[in-house]
N, C-alpha and C positions, 0 to 999 in steps of 0.2 A: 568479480564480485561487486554488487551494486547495493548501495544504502537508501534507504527511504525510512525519514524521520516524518509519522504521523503526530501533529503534537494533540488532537481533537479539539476539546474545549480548553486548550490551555494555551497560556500565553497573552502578552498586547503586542501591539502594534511595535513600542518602543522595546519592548522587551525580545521580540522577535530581529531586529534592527542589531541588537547588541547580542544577540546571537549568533546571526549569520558572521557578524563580524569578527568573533571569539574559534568560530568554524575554520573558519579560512585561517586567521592566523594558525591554528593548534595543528592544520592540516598542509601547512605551506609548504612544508617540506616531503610530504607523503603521496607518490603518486597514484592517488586514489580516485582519478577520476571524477565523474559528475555525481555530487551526493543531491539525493533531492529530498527539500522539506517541505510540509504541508502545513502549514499555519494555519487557526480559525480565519473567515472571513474577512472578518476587521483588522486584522494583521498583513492581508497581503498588499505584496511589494512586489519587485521589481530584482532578481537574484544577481549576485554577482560574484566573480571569481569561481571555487571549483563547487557554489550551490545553487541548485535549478530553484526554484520554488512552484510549487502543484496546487492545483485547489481541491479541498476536502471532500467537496461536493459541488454541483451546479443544477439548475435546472435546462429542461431539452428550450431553449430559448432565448433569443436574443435579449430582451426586455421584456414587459407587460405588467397586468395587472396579477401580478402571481405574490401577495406580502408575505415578506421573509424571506425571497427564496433569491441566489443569485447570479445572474445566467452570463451569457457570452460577452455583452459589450462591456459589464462592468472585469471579466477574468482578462480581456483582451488590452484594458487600459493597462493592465499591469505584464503584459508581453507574455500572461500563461498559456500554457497549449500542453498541459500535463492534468491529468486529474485522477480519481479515487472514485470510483461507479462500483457499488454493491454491497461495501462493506461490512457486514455481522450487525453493525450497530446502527445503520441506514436502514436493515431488514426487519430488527425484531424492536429496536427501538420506536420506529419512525415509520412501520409498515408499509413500507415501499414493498411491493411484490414485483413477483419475476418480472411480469409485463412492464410493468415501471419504469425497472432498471434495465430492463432490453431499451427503450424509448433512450432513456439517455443515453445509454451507448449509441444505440444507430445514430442520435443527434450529433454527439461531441465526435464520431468516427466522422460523418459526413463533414466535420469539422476541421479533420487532420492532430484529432487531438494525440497526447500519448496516454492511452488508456492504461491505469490500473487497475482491473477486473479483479474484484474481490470473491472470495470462494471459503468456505467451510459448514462444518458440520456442530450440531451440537451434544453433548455427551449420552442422551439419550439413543443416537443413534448411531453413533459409534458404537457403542454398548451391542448394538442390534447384530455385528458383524461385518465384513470385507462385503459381501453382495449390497448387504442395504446402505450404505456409509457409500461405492461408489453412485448406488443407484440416485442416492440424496445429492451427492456432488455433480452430477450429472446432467441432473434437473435444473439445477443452476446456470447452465449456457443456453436454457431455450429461448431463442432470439439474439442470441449472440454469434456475431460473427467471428470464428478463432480462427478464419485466415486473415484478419487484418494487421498490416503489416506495422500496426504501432501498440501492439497489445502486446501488455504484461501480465502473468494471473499472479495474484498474491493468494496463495494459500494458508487461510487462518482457520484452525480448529477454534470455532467459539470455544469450549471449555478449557481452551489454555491463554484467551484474551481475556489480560488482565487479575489473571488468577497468583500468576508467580509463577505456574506450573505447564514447564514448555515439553510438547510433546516428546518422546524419545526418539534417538534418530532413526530407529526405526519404525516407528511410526512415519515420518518423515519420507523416508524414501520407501515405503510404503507405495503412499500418496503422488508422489512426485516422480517416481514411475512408472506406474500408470499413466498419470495424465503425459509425460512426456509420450508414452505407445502411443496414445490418442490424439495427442495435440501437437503442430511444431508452434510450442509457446516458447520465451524466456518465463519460467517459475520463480517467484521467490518465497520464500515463509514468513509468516509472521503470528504470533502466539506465544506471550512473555520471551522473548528475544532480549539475552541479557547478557552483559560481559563476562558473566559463567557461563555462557551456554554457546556462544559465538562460536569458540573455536571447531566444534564438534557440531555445529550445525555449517559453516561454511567448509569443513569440508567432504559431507556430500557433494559425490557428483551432478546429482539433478537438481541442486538448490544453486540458483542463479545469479541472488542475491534476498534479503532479508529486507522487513517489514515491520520496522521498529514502531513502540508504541513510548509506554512511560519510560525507558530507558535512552530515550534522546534528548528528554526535556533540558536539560543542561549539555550543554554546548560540549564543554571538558570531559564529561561523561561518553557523551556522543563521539567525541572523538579518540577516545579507546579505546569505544566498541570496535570500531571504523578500523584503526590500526591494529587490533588484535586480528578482526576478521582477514585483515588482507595477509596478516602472516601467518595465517592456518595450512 
């Protein structure tokens, strides 16, 4: 079971720093393997002991005239080679379209990055039925390559990111059955992923590990979650 702390727009730099640090202690004794956290921008660093650190986002690029945006040589000063391509809020926030987010993938794969490929659906079309719900998640890999051997899919139902309200597990293995018939990926979930919910979401079989959002923000928190999920 594998942990992935999204923090989005939260957190500093200094405040990230005394987190990681609060991680490892809380987890020193837990063989929980590699947890990995994604800090905003200006927060990233350089991880150590049992946390990886990822970038939220990047552009398909080494440098340039791209403002705002921030690509391989500044991810590479900080020893990343994990990242976050497509997620719910990259897509509807920030309209990045499919073709977009196929470019950064094939960029950061020709990369060797460890891809986390973002995937879901929104409640309009879940509402619609099993046909139209895979045929929308579906549409999502065009330009994607799902035999590359450093891909993750994180499975998130917009309408349960951020709501409080985490799909049911069968919803869940629903979803994660399917794409496992279709895909050989690791899956994980993510969609109000919460210390109620952990236990009975890690232990589906096809759930690979989970996709934490506001429930990691606190180090202490995070690592409950962490420790509950592994004794599920």
């Amino acid at each position: 079971m594998k942990f992935y702390a999204n923090f989005k727009m939260n957190h500093t730099r200094d405040s990230t720093s005394k987190y990681i640090e609060l991680l490892n202690k809380e987890l020193k004794d837990t063989n929980s393997g590699d947890i990995f956290v994604f800090p905003p921008a200006t927060a990233l660093q350089k991880g150590e002991d049992k946390v990886v650190i990822g970038a939220q986002n990047g552009y398909f690029g080494k440098n340039g005239a791209f403002t705002g945006e921030i690509g391989l040589e500044q991810l590479k000063e900080f020893n990343i080679d994990t990242i976050l391509i497509g997620h719910s809020e990259r897509r509807e926030i920030f309209g990045e379209s499919q073709e977009f987010v196929a470019k950064k993938f094939d960029y950061y794969k020709k990369e060797n990055f460890n891809i986390i490929y973002c995937i879901g659906e929104p409640l309009e079309v879940r509402e619609q039925g099993v046909e139209a719900l895979f045929e929308y998640l579906y549409s999502q890999f065009e330009g994607i390559d799902t035999t590359y051997k450093n891909l993750t899919v994180a499975y998130e139902p917009i309408w349960a990111i951020g709501t409080g309200v985490s799909a049911t597990t069968a919803d869940i293995e629903l979803v994660h059955n399917r794409l496992k018939e279709r895909f050989n990926v690791e899956l994980l979930y993510g969609g109000s992923v919460k210390i109620d919910t952990i236990e009975d979401i890690a232990k589906i079989d096809s759930v690979d590990g989970v996709l934490v959002g506001s429930a990691s923000l606190k180090a202490d928190e995070f690592a409950k979650l962490i420790k509950k999920g592994l004794g599920a």
